[in-house]
Structure formats: structure tokens, C-alpha cells
C-alpha positions as CSV (number, residue, x, y, z in Angstrom):
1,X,-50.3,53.1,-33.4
2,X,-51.9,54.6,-30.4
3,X,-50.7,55.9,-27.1
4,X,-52.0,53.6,-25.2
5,X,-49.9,50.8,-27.3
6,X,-46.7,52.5,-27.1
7,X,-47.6,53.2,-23.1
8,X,-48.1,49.3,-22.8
9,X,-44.9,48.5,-24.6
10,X,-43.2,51.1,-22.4
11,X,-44.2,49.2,-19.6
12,X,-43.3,46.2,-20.7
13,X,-40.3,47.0,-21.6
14,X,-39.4,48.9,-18.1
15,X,-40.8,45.8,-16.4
16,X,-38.5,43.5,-18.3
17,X,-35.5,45.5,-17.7
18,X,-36.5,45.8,-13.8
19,X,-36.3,41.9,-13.7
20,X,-33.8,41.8,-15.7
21,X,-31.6,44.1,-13.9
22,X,-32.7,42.8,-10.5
23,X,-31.9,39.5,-11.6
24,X,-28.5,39.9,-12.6
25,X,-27.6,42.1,-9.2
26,X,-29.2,38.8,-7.9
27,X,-26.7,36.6,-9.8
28,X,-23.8,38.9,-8.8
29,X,-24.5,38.8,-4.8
30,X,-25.7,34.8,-5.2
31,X,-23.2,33.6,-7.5
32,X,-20.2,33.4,-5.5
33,X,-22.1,31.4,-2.6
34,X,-23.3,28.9,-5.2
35,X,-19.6,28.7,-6.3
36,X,-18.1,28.0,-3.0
37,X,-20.4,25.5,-2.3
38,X,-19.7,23.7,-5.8
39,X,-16.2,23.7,-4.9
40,X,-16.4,22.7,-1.2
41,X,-18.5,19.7,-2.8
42,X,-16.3,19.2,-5.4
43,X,-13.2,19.0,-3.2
44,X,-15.0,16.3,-0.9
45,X,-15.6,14.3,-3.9
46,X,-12.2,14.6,-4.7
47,X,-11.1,14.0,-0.7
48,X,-13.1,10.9,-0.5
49,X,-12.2,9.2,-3.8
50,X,-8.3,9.8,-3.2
51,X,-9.1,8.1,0.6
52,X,-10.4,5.3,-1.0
53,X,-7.4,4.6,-3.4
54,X,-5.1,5.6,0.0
55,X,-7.1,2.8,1.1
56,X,-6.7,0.3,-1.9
57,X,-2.9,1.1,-1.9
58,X,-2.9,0.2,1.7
59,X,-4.4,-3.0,1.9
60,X,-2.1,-3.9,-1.2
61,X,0.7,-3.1,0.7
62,X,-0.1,-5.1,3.6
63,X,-1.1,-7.9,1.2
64,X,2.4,-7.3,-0.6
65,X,4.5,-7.8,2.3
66,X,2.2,-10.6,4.2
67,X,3.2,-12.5,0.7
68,X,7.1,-11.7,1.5
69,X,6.9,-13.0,5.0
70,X,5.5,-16.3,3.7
71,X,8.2,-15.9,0.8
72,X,11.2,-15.8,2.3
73,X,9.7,-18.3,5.4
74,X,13.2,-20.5,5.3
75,X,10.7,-24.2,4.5
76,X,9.3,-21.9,1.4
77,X,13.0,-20.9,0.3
78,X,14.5,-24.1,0.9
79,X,10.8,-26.0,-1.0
80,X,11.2,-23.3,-4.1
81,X,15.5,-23.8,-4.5
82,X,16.1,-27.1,-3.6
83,X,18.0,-28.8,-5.9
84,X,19.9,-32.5,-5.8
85,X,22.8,-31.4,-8.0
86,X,24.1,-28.6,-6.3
87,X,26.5,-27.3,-4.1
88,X,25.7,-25.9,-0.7
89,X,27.4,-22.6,-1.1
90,X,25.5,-22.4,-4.4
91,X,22.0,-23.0,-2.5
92,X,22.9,-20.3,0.1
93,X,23.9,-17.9,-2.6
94,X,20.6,-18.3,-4.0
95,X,18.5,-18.7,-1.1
96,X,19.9,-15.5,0.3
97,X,19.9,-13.5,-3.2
98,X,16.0,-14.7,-3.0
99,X,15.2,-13.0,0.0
100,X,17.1,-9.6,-0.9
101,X,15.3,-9.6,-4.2
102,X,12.0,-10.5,-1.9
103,X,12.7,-7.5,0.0
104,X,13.7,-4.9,-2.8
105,X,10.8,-5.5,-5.1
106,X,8.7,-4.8,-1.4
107,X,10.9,-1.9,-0.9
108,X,8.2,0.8,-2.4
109,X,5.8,-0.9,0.0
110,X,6.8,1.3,2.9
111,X,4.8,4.2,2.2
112,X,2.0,2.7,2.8
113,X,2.3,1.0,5.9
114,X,3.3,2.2,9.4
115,X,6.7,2.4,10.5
116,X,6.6,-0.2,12.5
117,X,5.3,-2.4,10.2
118,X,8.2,-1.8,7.9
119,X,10.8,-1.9,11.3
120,X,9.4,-5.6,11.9
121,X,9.6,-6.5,8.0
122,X,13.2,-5.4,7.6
123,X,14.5,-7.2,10.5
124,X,12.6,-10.5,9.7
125,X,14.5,-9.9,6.9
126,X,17.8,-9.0,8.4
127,X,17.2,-11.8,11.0
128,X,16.4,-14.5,7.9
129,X,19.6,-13.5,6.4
130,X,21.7,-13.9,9.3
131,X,20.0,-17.3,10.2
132,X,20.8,-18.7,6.8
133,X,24.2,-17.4,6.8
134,X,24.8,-18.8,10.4
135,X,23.8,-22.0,10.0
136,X,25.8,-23.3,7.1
137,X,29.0,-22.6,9.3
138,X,28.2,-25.5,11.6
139,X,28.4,-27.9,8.8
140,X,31.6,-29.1,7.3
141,X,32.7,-28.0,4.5
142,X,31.5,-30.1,2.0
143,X,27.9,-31.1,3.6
144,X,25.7,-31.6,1.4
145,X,22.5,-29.3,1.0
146,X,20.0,-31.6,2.9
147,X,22.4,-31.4,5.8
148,X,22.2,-27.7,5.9
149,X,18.5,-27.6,5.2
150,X,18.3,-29.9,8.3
151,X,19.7,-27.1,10.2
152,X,17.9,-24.0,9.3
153,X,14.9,-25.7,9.9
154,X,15.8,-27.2,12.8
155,X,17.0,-23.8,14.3
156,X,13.4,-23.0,12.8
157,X,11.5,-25.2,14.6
158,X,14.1,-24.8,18.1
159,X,12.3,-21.2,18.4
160,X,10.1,-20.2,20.9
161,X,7.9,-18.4,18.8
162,X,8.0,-18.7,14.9
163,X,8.9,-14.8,14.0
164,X,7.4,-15.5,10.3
165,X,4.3,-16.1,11.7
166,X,4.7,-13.1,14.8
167,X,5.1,-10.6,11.7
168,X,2.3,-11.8,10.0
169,X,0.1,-11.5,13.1
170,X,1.3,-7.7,13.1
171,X,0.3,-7.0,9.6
172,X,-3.1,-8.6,10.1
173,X,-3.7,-6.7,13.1
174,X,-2.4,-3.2,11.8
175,X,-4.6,-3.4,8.6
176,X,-7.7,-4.3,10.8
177,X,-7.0,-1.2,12.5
């Protein structure tokens, strides 16, 4: 072999390590730049898909409880449970275990809705339950269920503004918001 070969591969080989070298001190003062960026973009990604199943869960919640208000709506009770063989203390006992069940299946639904969206679902529902338990003690005792579907729908209908409805409205207008 001559010199001049072994000179050339010399070279070479002092070149190659000079890049080498210089790319790895490259690497080192690069790397961590490229890796916060990765990770910025990564936990952006991550933000933006759990906003958009925040967002999911949200309207499902709103959905959820614009279903109860129409639920336990005292013409929807009284349409679902009325029966012509039985008693009227049976038929509040169900009507009012209805809405209670309504409301504790819905219970879960309050994380994901504003507090005063919950405040105006729980006392539609406190206010159902009292106007189904109030009206059955203007009847006689033994009236018969029409009679006392009579009068919760005609306290119903007696209000200024129908609060199933109101509630509704508030939903709607907090979920466009």
C-alpha cells in the first residue's frame, strides 16, 4: 500500500469522525428542543381530544336530564301508569316512586352540567313530588284515580307558567352557551 493511500484513508477517517462527532454534540444540544416540542404537541393532542369527550359528556348530560323533565311531566306520568284497576294510593305510590327513580338514575348527571342547571332540576323534582302528594288530599278517600288525575292536571294547567317546560328552556339555553 502506499503513503498516499493510507494518508487518504487517514483523512477519511478523521473527516468521518469530525462529522460524526459534530453531529452527535449536535444531537445532544438539539435533542431536548425537539423533545419538548413533541411533548407540548403531544399534550395538545391529548388536551383537545379529552375537550371534545368533556364536550360529548356534556351534551349527553343535558340530553339526559331534558329527557327527565319530559319524564316525570305529571300528563307523561299519569299517560305511562294509568291503570283502570287500581287504587289511588297505589297510583301515587307509583307515580311518585317513578319520578325518584327518574331522578336517581340522572343523579350522575350533575357533573356535567352547571349548578344551576342541577338547582332547577332537583326542585322541578322536589316541586313534582310535592304537587302529586298535595293533590290527592283534596279528594275523598276513596276517589277514584281519574278523579285525582283530574286534579294534578288541573293544578297543571292552573299555572302561570308550565315549570316543565321553564326547565327545559334553561337546559336548552345553557348547552347553547
Amino acid at each position: 500500500m502506499s503513503k498516499e493511500f493510507v494518508d487518504f484513508f487517514i483523512q477519511l477517517f478523521v473527516i468521518a469522525f469530525g462529522v460524526l462527532a459534530g453531529g452527535l454534540v449536535l444531537f445532544w444540544l438539539v435533542w431536548p428542543k425537539v423533545e419538548s416540542f413533541l411533548l407540548r404537541l403531544n399534550a395538545i393532542n391529548q388536551n383537545r381530544q379529552f375537550t371534545k369527550e368533556m364536550q360529548q359528556l356534556r351534551f349527553g348530560a343535558y340530553e339526559r336530564l331534558l329527557l327527565f323533565t319530559h319524564r316525570v311531566e305529571p300528563q307523561q306520568l299519569m299517560l305511562r301508569n294509568h291503570s283502570a284497576d287500581i287504587s289511588t294510593d297505589r297510583f301515587v305510590r307509583q307515580i311518585l316512586n317513578e319520578v325518584e327513580s327518574e331522578y336517581q338514575h340522572n343523579l350522575t348527571q350533575q357533573l356535567y352540567v352547571t349548578d344551576t342547571a342541577w338547582t332547577f332540576v332537583g326542585e322541578l323534582k322536589d316541586n313534582t313530588l310535592s304537587l302529586l302528594r298535595n293533590a290527592k288530599e283534596g279528594l275523598p278517600k276513596d276517589a277514584p284515580v281519574d278523579q285525582y288525575i283530574s286534579a294534578v292536571l288541573q293544578h297543571v294547567k292552573n299555572l302561570e307558567q308550565n315549570p316543565y317546560a321553564a326547565v327545559q328552556l334553561i337546559l336548552k339555553k345553557e348547552l347553547s352557551v
